[in-house]
C-alpha positions as CSV (number, residue, x, y, z in Angstrom):
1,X,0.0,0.0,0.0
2,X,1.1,3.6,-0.7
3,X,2.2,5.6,2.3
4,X,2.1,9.4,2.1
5,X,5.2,11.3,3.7
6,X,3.0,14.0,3.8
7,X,-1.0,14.0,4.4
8,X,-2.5,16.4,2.3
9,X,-5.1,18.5,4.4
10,X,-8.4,16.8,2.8
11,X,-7.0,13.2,2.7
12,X,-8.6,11.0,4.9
13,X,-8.0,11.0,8.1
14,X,-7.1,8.6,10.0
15,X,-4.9,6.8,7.6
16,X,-4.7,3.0,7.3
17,X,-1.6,2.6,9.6
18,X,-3.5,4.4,12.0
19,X,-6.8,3.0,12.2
20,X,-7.4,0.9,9.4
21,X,-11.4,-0.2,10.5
22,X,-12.2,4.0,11.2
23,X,-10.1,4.6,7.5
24,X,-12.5,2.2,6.3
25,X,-15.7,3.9,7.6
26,X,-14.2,7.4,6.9
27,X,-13.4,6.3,3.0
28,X,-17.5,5.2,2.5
29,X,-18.1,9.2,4.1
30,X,-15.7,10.8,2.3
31,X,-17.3,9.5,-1.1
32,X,-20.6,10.1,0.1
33,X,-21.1,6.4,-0.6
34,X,-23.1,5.2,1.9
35,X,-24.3,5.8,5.5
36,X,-26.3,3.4,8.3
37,X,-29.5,3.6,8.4
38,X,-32.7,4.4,11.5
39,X,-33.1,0.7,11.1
40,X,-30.4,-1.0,13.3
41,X,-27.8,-2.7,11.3
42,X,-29.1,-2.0,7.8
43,X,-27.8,0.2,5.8
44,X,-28.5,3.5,2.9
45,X,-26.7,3.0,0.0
46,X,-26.4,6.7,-1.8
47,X,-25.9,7.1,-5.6
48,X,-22.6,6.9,-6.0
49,X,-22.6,3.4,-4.2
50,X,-25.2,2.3,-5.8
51,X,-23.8,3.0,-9.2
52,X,-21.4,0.7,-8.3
53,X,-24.0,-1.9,-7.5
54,X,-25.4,-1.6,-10.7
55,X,-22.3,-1.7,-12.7
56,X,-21.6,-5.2,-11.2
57,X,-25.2,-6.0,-11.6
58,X,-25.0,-5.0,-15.2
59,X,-21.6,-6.9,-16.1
60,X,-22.4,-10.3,-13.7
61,X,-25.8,-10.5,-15.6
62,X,-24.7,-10.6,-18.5
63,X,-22.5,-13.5,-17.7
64,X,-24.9,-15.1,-16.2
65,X,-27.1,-15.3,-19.0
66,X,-24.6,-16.5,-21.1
67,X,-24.4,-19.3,-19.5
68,X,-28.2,-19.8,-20.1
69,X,-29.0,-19.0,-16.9
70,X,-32.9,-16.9,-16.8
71,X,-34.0,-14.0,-14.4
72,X,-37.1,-14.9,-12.2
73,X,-37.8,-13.8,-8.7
74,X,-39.3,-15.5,-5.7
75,X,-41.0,-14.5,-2.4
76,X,-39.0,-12.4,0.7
77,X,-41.7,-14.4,2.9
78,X,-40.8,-18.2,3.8
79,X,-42.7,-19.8,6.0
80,X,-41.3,-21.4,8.9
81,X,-42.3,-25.0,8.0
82,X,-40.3,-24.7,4.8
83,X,-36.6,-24.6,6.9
84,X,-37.9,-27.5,8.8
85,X,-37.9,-29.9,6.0
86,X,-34.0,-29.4,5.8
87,X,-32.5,-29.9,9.6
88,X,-29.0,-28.9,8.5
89,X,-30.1,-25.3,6.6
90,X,-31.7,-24.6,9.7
91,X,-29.5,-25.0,12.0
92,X,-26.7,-23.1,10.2
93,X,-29.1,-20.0,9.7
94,X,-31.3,-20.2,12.8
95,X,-29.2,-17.5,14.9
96,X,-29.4,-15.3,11.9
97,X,-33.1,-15.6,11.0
98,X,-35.7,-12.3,11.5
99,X,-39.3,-14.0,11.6
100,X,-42.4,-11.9,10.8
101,X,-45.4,-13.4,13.7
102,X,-48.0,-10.6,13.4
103,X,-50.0,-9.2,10.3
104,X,-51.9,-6.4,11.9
105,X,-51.0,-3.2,14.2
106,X,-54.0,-2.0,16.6
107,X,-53.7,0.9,18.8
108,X,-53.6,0.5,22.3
109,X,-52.9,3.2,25.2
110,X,-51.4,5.6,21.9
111,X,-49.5,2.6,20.9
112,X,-49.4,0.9,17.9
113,X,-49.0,-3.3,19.1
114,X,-49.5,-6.5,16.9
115,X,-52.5,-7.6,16.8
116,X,-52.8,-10.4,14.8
117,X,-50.9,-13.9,14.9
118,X,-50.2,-15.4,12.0
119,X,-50.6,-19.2,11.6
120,X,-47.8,-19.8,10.5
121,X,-44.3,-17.9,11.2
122,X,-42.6,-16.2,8.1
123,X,-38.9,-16.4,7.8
124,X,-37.5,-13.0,6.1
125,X,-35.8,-14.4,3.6
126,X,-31.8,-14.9,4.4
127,X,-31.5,-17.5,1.3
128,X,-33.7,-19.2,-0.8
129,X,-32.9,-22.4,-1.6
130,X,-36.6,-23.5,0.3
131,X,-38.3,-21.3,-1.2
132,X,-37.5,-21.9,-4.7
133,X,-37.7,-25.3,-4.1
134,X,-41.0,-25.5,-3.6
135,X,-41.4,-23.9,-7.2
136,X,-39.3,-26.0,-8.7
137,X,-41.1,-29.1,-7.6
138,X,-43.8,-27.8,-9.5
139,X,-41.5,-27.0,-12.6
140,X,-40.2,-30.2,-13.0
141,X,-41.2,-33.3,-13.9
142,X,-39.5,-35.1,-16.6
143,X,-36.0,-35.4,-17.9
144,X,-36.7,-32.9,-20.5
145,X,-37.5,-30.1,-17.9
146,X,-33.7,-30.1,-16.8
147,X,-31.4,-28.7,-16.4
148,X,-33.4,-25.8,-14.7
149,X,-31.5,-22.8,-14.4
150,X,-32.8,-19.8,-12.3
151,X,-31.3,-16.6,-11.2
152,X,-33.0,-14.0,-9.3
153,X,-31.2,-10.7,-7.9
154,X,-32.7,-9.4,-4.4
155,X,-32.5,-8.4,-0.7
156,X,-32.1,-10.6,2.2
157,X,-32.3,-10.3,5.7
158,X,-29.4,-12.1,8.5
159,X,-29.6,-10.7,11.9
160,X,-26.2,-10.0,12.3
161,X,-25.7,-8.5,15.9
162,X,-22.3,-6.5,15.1
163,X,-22.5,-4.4,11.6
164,X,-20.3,-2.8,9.2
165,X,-21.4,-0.9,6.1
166,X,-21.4,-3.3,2.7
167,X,-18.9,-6.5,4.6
168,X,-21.7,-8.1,7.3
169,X,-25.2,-5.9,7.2
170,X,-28.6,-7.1,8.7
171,X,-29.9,-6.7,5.2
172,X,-27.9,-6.6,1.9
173,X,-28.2,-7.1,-2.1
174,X,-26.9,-10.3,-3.8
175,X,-27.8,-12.4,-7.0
176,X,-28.9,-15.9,-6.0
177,X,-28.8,-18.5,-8.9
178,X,-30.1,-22.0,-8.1
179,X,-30.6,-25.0,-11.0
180,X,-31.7,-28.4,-11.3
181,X,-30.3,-30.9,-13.3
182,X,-30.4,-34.6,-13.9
183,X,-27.1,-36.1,-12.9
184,X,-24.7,-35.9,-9.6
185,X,-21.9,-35.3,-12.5
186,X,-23.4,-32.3,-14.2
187,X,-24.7,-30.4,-10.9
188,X,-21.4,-30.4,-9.6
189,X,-20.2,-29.3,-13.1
190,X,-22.6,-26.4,-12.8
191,X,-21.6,-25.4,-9.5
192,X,-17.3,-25.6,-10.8
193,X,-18.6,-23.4,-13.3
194,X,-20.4,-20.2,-11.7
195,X,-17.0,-20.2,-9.3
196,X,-15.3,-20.2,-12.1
197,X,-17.2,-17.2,-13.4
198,X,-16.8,-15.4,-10.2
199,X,-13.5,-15.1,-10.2
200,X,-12.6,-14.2,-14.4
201,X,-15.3,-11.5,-13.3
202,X,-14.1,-10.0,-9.9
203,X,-10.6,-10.5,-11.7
204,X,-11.6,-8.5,-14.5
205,X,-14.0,-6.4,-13.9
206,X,-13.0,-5.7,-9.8
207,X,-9.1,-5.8,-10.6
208,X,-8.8,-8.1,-7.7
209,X,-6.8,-10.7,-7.0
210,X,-8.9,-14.1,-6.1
211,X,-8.1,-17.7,-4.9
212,X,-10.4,-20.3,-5.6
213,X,-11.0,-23.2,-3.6
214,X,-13.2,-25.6,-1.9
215,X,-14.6,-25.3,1.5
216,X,-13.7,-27.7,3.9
217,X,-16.2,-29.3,6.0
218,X,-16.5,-26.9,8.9
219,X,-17.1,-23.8,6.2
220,X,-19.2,-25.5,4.0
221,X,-22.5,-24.1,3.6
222,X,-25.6,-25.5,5.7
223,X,-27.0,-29.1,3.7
224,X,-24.1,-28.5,1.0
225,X,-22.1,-31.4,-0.5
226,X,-19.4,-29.6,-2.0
227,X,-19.2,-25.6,-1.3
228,X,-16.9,-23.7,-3.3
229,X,-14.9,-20.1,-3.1
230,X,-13.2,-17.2,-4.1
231,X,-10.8,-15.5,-1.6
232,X,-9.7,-12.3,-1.4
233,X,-7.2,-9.9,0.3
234,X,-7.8,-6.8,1.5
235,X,-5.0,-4.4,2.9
236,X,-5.2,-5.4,6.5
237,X,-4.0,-8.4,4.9
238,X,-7.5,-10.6,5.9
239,X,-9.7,-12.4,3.8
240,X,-12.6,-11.1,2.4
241,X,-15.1,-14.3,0.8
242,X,-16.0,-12.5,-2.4
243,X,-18.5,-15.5,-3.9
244,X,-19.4,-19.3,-3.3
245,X,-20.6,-21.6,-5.4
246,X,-22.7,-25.1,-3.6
247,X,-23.6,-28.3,-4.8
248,X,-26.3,-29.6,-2.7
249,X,-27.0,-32.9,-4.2
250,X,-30.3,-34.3,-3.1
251,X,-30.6,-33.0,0.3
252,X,-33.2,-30.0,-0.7
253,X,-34.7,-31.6,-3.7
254,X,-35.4,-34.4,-1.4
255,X,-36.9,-32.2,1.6
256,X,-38.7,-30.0,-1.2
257,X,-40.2,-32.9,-3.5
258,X,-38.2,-32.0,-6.8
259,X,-38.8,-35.3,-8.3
260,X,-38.7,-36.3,-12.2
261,X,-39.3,-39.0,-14.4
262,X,-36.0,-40.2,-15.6
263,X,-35.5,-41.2,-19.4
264,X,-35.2,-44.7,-18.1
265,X,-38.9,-44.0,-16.7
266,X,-37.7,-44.2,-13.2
267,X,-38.5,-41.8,-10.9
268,X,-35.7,-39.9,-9.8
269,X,-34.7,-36.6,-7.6
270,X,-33.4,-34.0,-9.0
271,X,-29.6,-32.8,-7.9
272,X,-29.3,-29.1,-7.4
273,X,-27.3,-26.5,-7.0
274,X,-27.0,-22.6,-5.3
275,X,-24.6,-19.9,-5.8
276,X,-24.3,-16.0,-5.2
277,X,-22.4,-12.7,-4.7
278,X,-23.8,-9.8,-2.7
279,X,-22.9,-6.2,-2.2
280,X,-20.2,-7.2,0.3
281,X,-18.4,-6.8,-3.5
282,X,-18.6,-3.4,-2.8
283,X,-16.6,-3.4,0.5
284,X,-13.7,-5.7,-0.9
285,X,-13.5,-3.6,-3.6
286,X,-12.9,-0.8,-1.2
287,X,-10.7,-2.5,0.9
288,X,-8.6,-3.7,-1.9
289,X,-8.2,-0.7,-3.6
290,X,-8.7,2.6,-2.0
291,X,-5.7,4.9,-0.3
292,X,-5.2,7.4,2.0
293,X,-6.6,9.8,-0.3
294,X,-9.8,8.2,-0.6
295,X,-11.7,5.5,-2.7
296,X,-10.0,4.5,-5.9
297,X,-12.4,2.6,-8.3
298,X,-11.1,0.1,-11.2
299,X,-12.4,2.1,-14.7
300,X,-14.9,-1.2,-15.5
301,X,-16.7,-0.7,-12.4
302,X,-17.4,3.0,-11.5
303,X,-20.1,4.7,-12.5
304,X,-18.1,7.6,-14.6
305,X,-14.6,6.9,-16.3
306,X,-14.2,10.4,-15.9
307,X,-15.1,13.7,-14.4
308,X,-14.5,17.2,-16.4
309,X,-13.6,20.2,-14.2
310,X,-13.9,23.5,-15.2
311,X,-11.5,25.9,-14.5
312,X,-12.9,29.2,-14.4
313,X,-10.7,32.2,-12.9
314,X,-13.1,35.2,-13.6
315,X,-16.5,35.1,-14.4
316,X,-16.0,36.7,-17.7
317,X,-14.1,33.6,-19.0
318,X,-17.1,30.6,-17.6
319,X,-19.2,31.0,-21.1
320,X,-16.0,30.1,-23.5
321,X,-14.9,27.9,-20.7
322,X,-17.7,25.7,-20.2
323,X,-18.8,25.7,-23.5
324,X,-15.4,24.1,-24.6
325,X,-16.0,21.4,-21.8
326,X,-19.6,20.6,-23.4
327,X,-17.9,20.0,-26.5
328,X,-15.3,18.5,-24.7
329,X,-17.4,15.8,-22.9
330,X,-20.0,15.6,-25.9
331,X,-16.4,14.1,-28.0
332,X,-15.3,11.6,-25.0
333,X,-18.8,10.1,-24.3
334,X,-18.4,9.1,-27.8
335,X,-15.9,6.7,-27.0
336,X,-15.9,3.1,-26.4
337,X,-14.0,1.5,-23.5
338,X,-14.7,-2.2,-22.1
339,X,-17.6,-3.0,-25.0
340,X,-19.9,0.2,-24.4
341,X,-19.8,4.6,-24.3
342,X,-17.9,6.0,-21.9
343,X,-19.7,7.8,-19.2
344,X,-18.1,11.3,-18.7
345,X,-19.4,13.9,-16.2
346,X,-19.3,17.6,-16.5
347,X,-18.9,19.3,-13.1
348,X,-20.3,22.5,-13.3
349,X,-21.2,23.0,-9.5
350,X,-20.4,26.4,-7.7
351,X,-17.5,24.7,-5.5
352,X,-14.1,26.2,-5.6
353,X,-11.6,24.7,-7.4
354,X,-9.4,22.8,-4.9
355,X,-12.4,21.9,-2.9
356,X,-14.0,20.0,-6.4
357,X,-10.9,18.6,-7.3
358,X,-10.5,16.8,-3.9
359,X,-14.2,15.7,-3.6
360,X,-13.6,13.4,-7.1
361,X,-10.4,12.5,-5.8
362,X,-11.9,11.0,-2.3
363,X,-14.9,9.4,-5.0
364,X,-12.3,7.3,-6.7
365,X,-13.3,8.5,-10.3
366,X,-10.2,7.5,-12.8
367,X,-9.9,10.3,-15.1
368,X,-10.0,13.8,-13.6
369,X,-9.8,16.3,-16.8
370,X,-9.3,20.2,-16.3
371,X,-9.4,22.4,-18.9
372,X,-9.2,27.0,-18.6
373,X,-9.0,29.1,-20.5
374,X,-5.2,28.8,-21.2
375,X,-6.3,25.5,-22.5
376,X,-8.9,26.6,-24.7
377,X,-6.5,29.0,-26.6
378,X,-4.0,25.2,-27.1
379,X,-6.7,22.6,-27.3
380,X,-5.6,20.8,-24.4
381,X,-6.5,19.9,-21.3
382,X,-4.6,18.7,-18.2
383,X,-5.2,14.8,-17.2
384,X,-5.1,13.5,-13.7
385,X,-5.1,9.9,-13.2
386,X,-6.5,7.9,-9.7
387,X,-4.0,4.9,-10.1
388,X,-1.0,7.8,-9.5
389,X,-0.3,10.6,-7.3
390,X,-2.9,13.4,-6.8
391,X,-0.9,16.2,-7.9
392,X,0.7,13.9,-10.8
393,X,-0.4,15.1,-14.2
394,X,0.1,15.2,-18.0
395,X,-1.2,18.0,-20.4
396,X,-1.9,16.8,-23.7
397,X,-4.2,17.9,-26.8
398,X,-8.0,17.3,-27.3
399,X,-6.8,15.1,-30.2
400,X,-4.5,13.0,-28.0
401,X,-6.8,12.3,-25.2
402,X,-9.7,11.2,-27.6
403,X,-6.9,9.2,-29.1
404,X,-5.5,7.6,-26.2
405,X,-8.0,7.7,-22.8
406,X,-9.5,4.4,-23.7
407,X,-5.9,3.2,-23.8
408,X,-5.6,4.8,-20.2
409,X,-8.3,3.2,-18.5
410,X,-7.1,0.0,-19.5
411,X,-4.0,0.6,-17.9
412,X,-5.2,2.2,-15.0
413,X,-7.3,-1.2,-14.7
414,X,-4.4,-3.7,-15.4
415,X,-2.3,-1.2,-12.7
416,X,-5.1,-2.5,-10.2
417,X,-5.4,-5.9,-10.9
418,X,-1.4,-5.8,-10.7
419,X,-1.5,-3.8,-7.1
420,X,-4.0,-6.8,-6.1
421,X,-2.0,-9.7,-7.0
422,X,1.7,-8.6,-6.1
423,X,0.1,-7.5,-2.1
424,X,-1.6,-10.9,-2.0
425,X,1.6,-12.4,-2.9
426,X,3.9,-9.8,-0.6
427,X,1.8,-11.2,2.1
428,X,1.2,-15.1,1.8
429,X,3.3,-17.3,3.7
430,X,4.3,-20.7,2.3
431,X,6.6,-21.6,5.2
432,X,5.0,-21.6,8.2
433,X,5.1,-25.9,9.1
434,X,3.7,-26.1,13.0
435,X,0.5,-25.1,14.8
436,X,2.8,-22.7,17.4
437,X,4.2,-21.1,14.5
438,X,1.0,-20.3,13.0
439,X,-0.5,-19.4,16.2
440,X,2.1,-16.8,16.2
441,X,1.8,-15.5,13.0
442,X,-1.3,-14.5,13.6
443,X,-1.2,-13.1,17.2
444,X,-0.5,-9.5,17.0
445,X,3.0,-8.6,18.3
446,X,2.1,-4.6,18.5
447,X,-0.9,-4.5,21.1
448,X,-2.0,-1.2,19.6
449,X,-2.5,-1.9,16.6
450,X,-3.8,-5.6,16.3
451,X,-5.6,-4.8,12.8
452,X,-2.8,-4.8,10.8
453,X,-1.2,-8.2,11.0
454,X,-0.6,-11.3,9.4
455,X,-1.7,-12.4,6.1
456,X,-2.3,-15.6,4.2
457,X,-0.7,-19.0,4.9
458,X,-0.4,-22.0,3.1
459,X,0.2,-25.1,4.8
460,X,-0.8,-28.5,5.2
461,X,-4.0,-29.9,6.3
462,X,-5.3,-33.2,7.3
463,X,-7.7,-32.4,10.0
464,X,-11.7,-32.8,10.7
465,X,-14.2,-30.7,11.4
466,X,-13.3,-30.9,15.3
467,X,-9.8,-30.4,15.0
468,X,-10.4,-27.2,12.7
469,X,-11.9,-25.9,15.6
470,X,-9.0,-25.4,17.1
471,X,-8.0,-22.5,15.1
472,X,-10.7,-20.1,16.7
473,X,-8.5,-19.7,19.9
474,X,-6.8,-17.0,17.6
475,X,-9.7,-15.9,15.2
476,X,-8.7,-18.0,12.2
477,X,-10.1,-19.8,9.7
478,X,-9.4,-22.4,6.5
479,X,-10.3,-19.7,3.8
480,X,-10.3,-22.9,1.0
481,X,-8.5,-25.7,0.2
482,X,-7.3,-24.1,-3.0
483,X,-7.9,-25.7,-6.7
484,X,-4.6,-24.8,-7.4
485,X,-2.7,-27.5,-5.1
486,X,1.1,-27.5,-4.7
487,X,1.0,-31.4,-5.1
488,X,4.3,-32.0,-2.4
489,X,3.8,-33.8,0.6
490,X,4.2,-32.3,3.9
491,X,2.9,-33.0,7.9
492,X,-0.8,-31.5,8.6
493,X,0.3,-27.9,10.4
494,X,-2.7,-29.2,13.3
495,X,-2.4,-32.5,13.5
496,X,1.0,-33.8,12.2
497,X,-0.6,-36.7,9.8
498,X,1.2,-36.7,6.6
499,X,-1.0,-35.3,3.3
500,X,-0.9,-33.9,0.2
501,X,-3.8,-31.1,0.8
502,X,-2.8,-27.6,0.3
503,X,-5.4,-24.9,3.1
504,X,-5.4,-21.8,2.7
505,X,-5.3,-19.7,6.1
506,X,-6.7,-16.4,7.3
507,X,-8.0,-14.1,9.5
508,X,-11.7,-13.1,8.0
509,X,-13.9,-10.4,7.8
């Protein structure tokens, strides 16, 4: 990470040494990104954020549906008799679950009190897999109705008890997809391939570094077979799960009656699958990327590629002034970068100069362009980029920048991805053998500042769900047993058996 030797007045403050968790929260402020909500634990996402959300919404979709995936949606309401059916979902979401009881308010002493029981509790939906279920047992019913292959993007409710805006929220955004299909084989094909296009887009489209992997069995997901992952790591150097893919088998087509007539006219259940992303995207991406100046967003994923500022020294000179940055911005959003228009703004706010300059700094737009009237009189402009220094620039014609700034943003992008991979691989640790060592690692030496420590390890594992227990006493975790195995033998860092099995180790968010 970039360390400033001096901290210019409106960078954020405190900086990342200092307090990394406050830099965080300060960062999401700063870019008027997002702020919590009256509702405890939930949270406001503001335009610019949401912009963000949307540009991943936009760029996963259409991934999604090129793997013939279709859009539906389902219910937010589940009712309680649904979870029962699976004993293994519920118990891994029961602590987490908010349950609607009443359906009417009635006054009382100036009060408004429920009423009305329901029935039947409703679960607020924290995943769907029940849910859909139920529809899909209706869906399907021969061979030919599969594979089944449903995504839906929503909200979802988890009662998390301590909150932090985008990473763990009582209610966030995600896209769910869930399929059907008619074979162990190809479900678990399926689910190897939505991991698979997590990562090429968080890679791509992110600029962030991911490791894929399997869960092992302590982190799989509640009445999964098979749970896969993609890791990543943000610059307090812990793990941030940034997607999962499951393969369930039979264990909810079974408790939800998805049953088919086989082409060998038996009747068989279907084997299913689940997999998702959520807005926790957004605070990775933060994480990974911004500095002590503010956010700094990867061109594919913000909302502008580029902001034009006006500079205006007298009043005299703002008609010739702005009217060249019309023009200006009029030329740019003609331009292609990463299959569509760029999307330019023109900030023509009454703000003073340095006060403008620093807000889209602290936004994390890429492209800052300022143009006066000295400009004007060379056809050129003065270019800032987010990827450098904030006082770094170049001057170069009208002609030039429409030439080269789709150029830029690509390397501004690459420069990202690049900063992601070399501090994952700055701070993984392939040579840490015993259970003391790694218990050391990751117990902070400075007492003062116990966020900053640590990193990813490697090692060897040949443990069991007990045994991986074990690793709480200092707040780790097995991130993944990564795809990409190493293939040497070695002696299990907990338990000292000999194995092959490559884990991947971390402090998590």
């Amino acid at each position: 990470m970039r360390v400033m030797n001096k901290k210019p007045e409106n960078a954020i403050s405190p900086t990342r040494e200092e307090d990394y968790p406050e830099w965080y929260q300060q960062v999401i402020k700063a870019a008027d990104f997002a702020e919590t909500s009256a509702v405890r634990g939930c949270m406001v996402i503001k335009p610019w954020g949401y912009g963000i959300w949307e540009r991943i919404q936009q760029q996963l979709d259409r991934r999604i549906k090129d793997t013939g995936h279709q859009n539906a949606y389902f219910p937010l309401f589940i009712p309680l008799s649904f979870f029962e059916k699976e004993a293994a979902h519920i118990e891994g979401f029961a602590k987490e679950c908010a349950v609607v009881t009443h359906h009417r308010l009635e006054e009382k002493g100036g009060k408004l009190v429920p009423a009305a029981e329901l029935e039947e509790p409703l679960v607020v939906r924290p995943t769907s897999e029940t849910i859909i279920g139920a529809s899909f047992s209706k869906w399907v019913q021969s061979y030919r109705d599969l594979p089944l292959l449903i995504n839906q993007w929503a909200n979802v409710v988890r009662w998390e008890m301590r909150t932090r805006l985008f990473l763990r929220t009582a209610e966030f955004l995600w896209q769910e997809g869930h399929t059907a299909h008619a074979s162990a084989e190809e479900a678990l094909q399926e689910t190897r391939k939505m991991s698979a296009v997590y990562k090429e887009f968080v890679e791509s489209v992110l600029a962030t570094s991911v490791i894929e992997g399997e869960k092992t069995e302590g982190e799989r997901f509640p009445g999964a077979l098979n749970s896969f992952t993609i890791e990543s790591m943000v610059q307090d150097r812990k793990a941030i799960q940034a997607g999962t893919s499951h393969y369930l088998g039979q264990n909810f087509s079974k408790a939800s009656d998805i049953k088919f007539v086989a082409e060998s006219g038996d009747i068989q259940h279907a084997y299913t699958t689940s997999w998702g992303v959520s807005t926790r995207l957004v605070g990775a991406l933060i994480m990974t990327h911004s500095d002590d100046d503010g956010l700094r967003l990867p061109p594919k994923v913000a909302p502008s590629q580029a902001v034009i500022l006006p500079v205006i020294p007298k009043p005299e000179a703002s008609g010739a002034v702005l009217e060249f940055c019309a023009k200006l911005k009029t030329m740019l959003s003609e331009l292609q970068f990463n299959g569509e228009k760029l999307s330019v703004i023109l900030d023509k706010s009454d703000m003073r100069g340095g006060e403008k300059n620093w807000l889209w700094i602290k936004k994390g737009i890429p492209i800052r362009i300022e143009a006066g009237p000295r400009d004007i009189e060379k056809s050129s402009i003065v270019l800032y980029r987010r990827d450098r220094a904030h006082k770094d620039k170049t001057v170069m014609t009208v002609n030039e920048l429409c030439n080269k700034l789709p150029a830029i943003l690509d390397e501004i992008q690459n420069n990202m991805l690049r900063g992601s991979e070399d501090f994952m691989k700055e701070h993984t640790r392939n040579d840490i053998k015993t259970f003391q060592e790694l218990k050391e690692f990751y117990t902070p030496k400075n007492k003062e500042k116990p966020e900053i420590h640590g990193g990813f390890v490697v090692a060897k594992w040949a443990g069991s769900k007990e045994e991986e227990k074990k690793l709480s006493d200092f707040k780790v975790t097995i991130r993944c047993l990564p795809l990409q195995q190493s293939g040497t033998s070695g002696k299990c860092i907990v338990t000292g058996k000999e194995t092959t099995i490559d884990a991947l180790f971390a402090k998590t968010y």
